[in-house]
Structures are given as structure tokens and as C-alpha cells.
MARFI-505565 format. One record per atom (N, C-alpha, C): residue in one letter; x, y, z. Coordinates in steps of 0.05 Angstrom, whole numbers, padded with zeros to 5 digits, always signed. Atoms other than C-alpha are relative to their C-alpha. Example, Ala and Ser with C-alpha at 12.3 -4.5 7.8 and 13.67 -1.06 7.14 Angstrom:
2
A+00018-00024+00000A+00246-00090+00156A+00018+00024+00000S-00016-00024-00001S+00273-00021+00143S-00015+00022+00014
***
This chain:
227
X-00003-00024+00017X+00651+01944+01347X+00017+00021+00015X-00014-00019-00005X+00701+01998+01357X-00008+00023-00024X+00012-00025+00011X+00692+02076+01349X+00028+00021+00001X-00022-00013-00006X+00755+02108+01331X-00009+00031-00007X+00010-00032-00004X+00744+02190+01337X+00026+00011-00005X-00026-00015-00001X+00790+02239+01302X-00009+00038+00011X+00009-00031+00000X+00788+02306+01330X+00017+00019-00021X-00006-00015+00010X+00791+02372+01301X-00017+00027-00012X+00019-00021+00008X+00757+02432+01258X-00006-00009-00019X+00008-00001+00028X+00710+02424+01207X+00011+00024-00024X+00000-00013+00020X+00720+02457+01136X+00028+00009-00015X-00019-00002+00021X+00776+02466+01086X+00026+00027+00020X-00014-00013-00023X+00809+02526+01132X+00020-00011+00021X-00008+00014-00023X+00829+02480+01183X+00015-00019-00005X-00006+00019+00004X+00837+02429+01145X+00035-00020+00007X-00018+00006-00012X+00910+02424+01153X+00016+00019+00023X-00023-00008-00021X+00929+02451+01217X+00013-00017+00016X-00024+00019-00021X+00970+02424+01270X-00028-00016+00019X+00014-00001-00008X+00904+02421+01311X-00020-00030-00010X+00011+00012+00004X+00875+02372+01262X+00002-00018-00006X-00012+00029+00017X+00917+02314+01257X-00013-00027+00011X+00020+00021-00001X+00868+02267+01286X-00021-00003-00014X+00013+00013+00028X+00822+02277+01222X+00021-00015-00019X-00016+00014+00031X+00879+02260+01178X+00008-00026+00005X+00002+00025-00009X+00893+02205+01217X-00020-00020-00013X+00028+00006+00012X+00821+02185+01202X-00001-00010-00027X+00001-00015+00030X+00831+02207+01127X+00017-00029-00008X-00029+00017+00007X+00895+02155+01123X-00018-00025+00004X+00009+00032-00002X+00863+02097+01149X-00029-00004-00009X+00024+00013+00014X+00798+02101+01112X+00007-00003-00025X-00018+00005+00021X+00837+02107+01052X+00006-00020-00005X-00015+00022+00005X+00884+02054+01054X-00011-00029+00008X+00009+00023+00002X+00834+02004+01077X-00038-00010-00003X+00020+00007+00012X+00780+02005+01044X-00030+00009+00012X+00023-00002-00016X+00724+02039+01082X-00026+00010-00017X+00018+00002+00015X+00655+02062+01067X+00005+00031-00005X+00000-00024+00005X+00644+02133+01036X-00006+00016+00033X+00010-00010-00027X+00641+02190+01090X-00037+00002+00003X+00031-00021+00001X+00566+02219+01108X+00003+00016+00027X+00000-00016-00028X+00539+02260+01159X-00022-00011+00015X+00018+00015-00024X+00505+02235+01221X+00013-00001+00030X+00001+00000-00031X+00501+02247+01295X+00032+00028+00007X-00018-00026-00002X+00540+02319+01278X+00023-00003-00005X-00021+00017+00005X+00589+02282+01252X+00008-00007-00031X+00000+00017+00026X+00627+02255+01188X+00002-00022+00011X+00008+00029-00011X+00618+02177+01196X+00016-00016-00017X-00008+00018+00024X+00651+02125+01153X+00001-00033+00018X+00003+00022-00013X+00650+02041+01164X+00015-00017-00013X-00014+00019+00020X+00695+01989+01149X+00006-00017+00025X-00002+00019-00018X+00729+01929+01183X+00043-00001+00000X-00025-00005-00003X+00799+01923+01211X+00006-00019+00019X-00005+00030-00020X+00825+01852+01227X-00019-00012+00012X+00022+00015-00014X+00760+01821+01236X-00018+00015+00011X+00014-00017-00011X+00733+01878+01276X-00020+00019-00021X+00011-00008+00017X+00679+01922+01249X+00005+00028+00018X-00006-00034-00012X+00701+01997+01260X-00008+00030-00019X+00006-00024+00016X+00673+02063+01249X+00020+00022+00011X-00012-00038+00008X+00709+02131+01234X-00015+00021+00013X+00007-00027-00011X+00687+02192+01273X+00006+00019-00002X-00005-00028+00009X+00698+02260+01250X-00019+00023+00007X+00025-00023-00015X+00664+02313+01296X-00004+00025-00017X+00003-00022+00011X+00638+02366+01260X-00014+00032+00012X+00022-00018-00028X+00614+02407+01324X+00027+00026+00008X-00027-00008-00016X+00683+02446+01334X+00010-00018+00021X-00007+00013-00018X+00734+02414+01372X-00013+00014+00033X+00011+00000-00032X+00701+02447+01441X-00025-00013+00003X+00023+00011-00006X+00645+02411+01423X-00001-00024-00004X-00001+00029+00007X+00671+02343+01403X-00019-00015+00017X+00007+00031-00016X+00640+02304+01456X-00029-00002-00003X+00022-00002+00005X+00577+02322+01436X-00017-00026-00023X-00001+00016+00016X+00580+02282+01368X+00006-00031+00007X-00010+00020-00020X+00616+02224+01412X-00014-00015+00005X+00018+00010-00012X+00562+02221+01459X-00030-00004-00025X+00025+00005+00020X+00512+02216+01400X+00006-00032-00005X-00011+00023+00007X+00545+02161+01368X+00000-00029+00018X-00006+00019-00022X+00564+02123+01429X-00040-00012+00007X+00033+00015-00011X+00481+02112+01448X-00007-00012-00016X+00017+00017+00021X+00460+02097+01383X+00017-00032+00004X-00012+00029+00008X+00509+02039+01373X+00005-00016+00025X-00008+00004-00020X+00502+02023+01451X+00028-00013+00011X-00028+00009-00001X+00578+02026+01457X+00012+00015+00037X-00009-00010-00016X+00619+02035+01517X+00026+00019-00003X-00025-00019-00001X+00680+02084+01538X+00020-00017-00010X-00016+00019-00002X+00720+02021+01535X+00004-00010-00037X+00003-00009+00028X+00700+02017+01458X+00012+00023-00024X-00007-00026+00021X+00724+02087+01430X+00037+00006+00010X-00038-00015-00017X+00799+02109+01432X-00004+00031-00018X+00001-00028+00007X+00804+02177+01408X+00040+00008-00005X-00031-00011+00014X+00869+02208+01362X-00003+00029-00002X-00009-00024+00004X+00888+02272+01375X+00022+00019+00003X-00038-00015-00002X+00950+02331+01375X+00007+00001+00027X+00001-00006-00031X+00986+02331+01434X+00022+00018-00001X-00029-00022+00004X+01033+02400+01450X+00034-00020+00014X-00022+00001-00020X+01079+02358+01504X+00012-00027-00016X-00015+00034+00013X+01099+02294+01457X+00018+00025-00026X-00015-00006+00028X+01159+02315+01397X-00018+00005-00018X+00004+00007+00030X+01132+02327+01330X+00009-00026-00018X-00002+00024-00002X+01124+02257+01312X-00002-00025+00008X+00001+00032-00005X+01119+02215+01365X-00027-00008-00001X+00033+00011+00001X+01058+02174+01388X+00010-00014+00021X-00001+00019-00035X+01038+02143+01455X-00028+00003-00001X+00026+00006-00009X+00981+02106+01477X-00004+00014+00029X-00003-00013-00036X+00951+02130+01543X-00040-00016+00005X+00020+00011-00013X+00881+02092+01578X-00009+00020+00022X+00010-00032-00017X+00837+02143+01613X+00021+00018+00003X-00017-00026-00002X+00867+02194+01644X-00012+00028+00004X+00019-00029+00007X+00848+02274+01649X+00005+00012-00026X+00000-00015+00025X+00850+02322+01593X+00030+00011-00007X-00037-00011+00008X+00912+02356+01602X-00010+00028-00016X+00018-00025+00010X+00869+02424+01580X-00010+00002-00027X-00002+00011+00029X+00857+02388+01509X-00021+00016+00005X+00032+00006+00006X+00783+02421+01489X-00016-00015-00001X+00023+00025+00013X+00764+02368+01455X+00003-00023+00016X-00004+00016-00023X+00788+02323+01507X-00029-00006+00019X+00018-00003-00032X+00749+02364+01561X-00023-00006-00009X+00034+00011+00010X+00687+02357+01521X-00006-00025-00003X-00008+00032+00000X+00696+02280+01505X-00010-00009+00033X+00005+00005-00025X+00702+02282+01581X-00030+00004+00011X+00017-00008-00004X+00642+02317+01596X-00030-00017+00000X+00023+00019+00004X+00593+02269+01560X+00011-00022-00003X-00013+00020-00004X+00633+02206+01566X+00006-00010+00019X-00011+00002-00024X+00671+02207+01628X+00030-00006-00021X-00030+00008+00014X+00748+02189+01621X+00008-00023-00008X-00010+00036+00003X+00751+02109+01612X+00008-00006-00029X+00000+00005+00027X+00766+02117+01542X+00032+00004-00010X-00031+00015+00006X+00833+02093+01501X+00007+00038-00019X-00007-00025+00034X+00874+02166+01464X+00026-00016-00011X-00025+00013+00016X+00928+02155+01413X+00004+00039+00004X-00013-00043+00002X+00965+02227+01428X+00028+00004-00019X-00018+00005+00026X+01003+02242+01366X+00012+00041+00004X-00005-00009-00004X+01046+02294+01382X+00008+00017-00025X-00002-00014+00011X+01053+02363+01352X+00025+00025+00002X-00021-00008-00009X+01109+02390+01392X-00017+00031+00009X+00010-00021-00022X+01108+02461+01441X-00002+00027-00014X-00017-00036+00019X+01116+02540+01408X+00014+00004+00022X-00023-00010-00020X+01148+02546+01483X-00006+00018+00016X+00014-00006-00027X+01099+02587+01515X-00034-00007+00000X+00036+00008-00005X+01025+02581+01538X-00020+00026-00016X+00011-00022+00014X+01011+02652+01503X+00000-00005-00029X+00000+00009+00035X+01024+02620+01429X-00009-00029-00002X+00015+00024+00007X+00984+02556+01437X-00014-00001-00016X+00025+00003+00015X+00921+02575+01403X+00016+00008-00024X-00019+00004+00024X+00963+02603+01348X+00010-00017-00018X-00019+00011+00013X+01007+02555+01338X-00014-00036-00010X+00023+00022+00000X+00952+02498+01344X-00019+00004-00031X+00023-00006+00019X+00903+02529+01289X+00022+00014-00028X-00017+00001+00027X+00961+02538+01237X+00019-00016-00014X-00002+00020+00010X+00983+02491+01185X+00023-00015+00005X-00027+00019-00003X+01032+02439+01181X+00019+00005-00017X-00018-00013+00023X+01103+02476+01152X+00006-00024-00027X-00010+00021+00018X+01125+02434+01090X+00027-00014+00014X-00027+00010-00015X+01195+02421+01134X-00018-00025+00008X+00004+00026-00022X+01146+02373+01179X-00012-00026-00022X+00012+00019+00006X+01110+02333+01113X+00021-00027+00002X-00010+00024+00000X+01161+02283+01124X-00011-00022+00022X+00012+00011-00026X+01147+02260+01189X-00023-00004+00004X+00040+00003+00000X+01070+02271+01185X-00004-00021-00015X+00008+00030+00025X+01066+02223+01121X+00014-00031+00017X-00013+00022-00017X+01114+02175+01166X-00022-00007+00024X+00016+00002-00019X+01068+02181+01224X-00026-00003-00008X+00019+00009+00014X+01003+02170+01183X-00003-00032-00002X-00007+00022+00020X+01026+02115+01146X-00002-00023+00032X-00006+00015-00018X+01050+02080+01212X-00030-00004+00019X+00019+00012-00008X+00982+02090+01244X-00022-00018-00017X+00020+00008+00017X+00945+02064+01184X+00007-00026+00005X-00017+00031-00004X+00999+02005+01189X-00013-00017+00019X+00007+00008-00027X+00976+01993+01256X-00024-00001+00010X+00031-00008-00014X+00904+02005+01256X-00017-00027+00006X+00007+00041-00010X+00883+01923+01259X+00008-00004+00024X-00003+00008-00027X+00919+01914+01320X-00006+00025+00022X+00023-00010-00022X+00884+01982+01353X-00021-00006-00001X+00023+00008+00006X+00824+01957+01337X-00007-00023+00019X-00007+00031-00024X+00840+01889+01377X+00005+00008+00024X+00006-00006-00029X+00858+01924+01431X+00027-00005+00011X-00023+00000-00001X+00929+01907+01421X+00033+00031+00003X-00013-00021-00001X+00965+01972+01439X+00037+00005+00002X-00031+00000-00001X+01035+01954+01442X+00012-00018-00037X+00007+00011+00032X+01030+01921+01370X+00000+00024-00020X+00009-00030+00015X+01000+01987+01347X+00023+00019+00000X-00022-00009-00001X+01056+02022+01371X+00023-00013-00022X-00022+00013+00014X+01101+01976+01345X+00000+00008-00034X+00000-00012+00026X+01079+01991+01273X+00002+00025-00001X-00011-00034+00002X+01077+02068+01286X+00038-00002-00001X-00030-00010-00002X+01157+02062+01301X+00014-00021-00017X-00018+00012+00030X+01175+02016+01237X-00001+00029-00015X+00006-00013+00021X+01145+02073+01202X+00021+00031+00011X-00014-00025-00007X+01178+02131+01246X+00028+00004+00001X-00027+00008-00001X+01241+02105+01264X+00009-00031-00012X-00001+00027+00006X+01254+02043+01227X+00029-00007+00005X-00026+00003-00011X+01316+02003+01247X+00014+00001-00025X-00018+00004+00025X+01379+02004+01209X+00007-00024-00008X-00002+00025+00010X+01397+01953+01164X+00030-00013+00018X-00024+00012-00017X+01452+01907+01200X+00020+00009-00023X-00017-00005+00016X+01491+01917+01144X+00015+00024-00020X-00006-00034+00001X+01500+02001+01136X+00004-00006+00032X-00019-00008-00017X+01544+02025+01179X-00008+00037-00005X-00007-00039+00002X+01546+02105+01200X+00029+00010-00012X-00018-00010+00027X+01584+02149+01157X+00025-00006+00013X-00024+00000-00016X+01637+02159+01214X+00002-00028-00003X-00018+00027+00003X+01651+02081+01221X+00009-00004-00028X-00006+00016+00028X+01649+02069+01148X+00034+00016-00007X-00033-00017+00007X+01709+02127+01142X+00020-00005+00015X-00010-00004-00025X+01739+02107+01205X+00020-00026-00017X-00012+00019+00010X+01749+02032+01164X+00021+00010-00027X-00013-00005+00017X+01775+02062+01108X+00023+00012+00001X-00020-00007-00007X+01825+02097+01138X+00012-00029+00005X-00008+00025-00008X+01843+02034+01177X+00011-00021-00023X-00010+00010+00023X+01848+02000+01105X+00022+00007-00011X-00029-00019+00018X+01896+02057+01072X+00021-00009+00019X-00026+00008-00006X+01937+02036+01133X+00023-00021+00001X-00011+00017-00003X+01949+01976+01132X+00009-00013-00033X-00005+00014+00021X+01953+01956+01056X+00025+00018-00011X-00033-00001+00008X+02021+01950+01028X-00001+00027-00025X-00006-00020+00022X+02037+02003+00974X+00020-00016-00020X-00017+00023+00023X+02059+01965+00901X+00005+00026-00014X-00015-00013+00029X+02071+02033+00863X+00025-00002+00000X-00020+00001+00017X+02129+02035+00826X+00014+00030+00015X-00011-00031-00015X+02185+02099+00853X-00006+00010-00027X+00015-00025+00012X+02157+02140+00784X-00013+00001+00004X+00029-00004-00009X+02087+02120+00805X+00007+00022+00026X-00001-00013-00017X+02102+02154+00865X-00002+00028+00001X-00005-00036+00009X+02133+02220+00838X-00017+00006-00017X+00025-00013+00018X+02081+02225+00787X-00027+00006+00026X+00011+00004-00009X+02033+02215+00842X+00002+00031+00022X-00009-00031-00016X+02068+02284+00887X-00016+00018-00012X-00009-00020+00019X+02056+02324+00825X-00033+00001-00011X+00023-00001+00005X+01977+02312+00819X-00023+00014+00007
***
């Protein structure tokens, strides 16, 4: 059994900040595959479903993120699970807007909900850090953390969803380079072999006008000045 944990703030307020993209995370992949309704339990929303054979629950702290680890450590006893069991999805300031990187223990990096996680856990546990990008100083963090996601970014957010939902069977397995791999079809997907960038495509067409012969006619021509 795996215990995937999204952090963030309870209640409609919050709901979309930058802060809380490890519920939506959550949100995406109980959605798209079929899980059980949420409830509440162990301070927590809860949900259960299965993902590639595995049987995996949803975690949604409802303690404030400084108190995530609280709900965590609930969870984690009842279902006598280890660190090695839970990965945890949350915003990270120092990754783009967009990306995503796995990381295996580790410290907090001054996350809250991290340090709390830490607190009643210890660190042995898997994050998915889904980056939210910097405001540029350390004085506009909490700000810029607890306010929503502009409409400019729903592109990338729905891309970055989608790609972890893609991918959520092979986190589950324990396959983290797999997982990835579906996050960056969905983020960056390759180009088709067969599109070309604008510049080459113009670059040929020049190269065409130069070399092909010219059949107008000398009026085609002069009519052609005069257009």
C-alpha cells in the first residue's frame, strides 16, 4: 500500500493558490482514475483506489499546512506504513513554474509542511516537488505562496496535472524515472519529426524561390511589376 499526501490549506479560500498544488494534484488523479469518494479521517480528507495493481490512498491534510505531519503521522500508524511507503506532492519556490523532480529524503528546504512531515515522520520519505517558481525575494514568499494561480499559468498547471495523473501507476511502483517520464510527454512533449521550426521552414522556401526556374511569359512579368 502506498500513501500519496498532497499538501496544502483547507477550504475554498485557498483552494487555488500557488501553495496548494499538491491537493490538486490529489484532485487530478482521483478523478481520472477512478477513486473512492473523499471523507474525513485522521484530520484529513482520505480517498482509496488502486493504481497499477497497487492499492493507494489520497491524503489531504486538513490541519494547515504547518501542521501537515500531524494527519501523516495519523494515517501512517493506523495502516502500519512506513516512510518508505508515502511520497508527498508539494510547491516548490526554487523549481520553474512547471517543472517536476523527484527527490528521496532529504531536509525541508524551510517547506512548513515539509518541516512538520519531518517532525512526526523523520525524512526517509519520497516528494514529488512541483515547482511554483520564486517572486525574487524572501520578503514576498508568504504572499506570493497563499495567492492564486494567474490565468497566464492555467496552461502549464493543466499540463502538469494531467502528466502527473499520466504517471501516477508507475509512482505508485516505485518507478520514479517512468513517472517523470510521463510528467514531460505532458510538459514538454517532443516535436513531431516531421514539423520543422518556423525559421527552417522559411529558410527552405527561400532556398526553393531560388532555385526554380521562372516560366512566366515577358507580359507575365510586367504585369507582375505593376501589382
Amino acid at each position: 500500500m502506498k500513501l500519496f499526501v498532497g499538501l496544502g490549506n483547507p477550504g475554498p479560500k485557498y483552494e487555488r493558490n500557488r501553495h496548494n498544488i499538491g491537493f490538486m494534484a490529489l484532485d487530478r488523479i482521483a478523478g481520472d482514475h477512478g477513486f473512492s469518494p473523499w471523507k474525513s479521517k485522521f484530520q484529513a480528507l482520505i480517498c482509496e483506489g488502486n493504481l497499477g495493481g497497487e492499492k493507494v490512498l489520497l491524503l489531504k491534510p486538513q490541519t494547515f499546512m504547518n501542521l501537515s505531519g500531524q494527519s501523516v503521522g495519523e494515517a501512517m500508524r493506523f495502516y502500519k506504513l512506513t516512510p518508505a511507503d508515502v511520497v508527498v506532492l508539494h510547491d516548490e519556490l526554487d523549481l520553474a513554474p512547471g517543472k517536476a523532480r523527484m527527490k528521496q529524503g532529504g531536509g525541508h528546504a524551510g517547506h512548513n509542511g515539509l518541516r512538520s512531515i519531518h517532525s512526526h515522520i523523520g525524512a526517509d520519505y519520497a516528494r514529488v516537488r512541483l515547482g511554483i517558481g520564486h517572486p525574487g525575494h524572501k520578503d514576498a514568499v508568504a504572499g506570493y505562496v497563499l495567492r492564486d494561480f494567474p490565468r497566464a499559468d492555467e496552461g502549464w498547471l493543466d499540463d502538469l496535472m494531467r502528466g502527473i495523473s499520466d504517471g501516477a501507476a508507475e509512482l505508485a511502483k516505485g518507478d520514479g524515472g517512468k513517472f517523470m517520464n510521463a510528467v514531460a510527454l505532458r510538459v514538454a512533449p517532443p516535436r513531431s519529426s516531421n514539423s520543422k521550426p518556423k525559421a527552417e521552414a522559411k529558410a527552405d522556401k527561400v532556398a526553393m524561390d531560388e532555385v526554380a526556374p521562372d516560366t512566366r511569359s515577358p507580359l507575365e512579368k510586367l504585369m507582375d511589376k505593376f501589382k
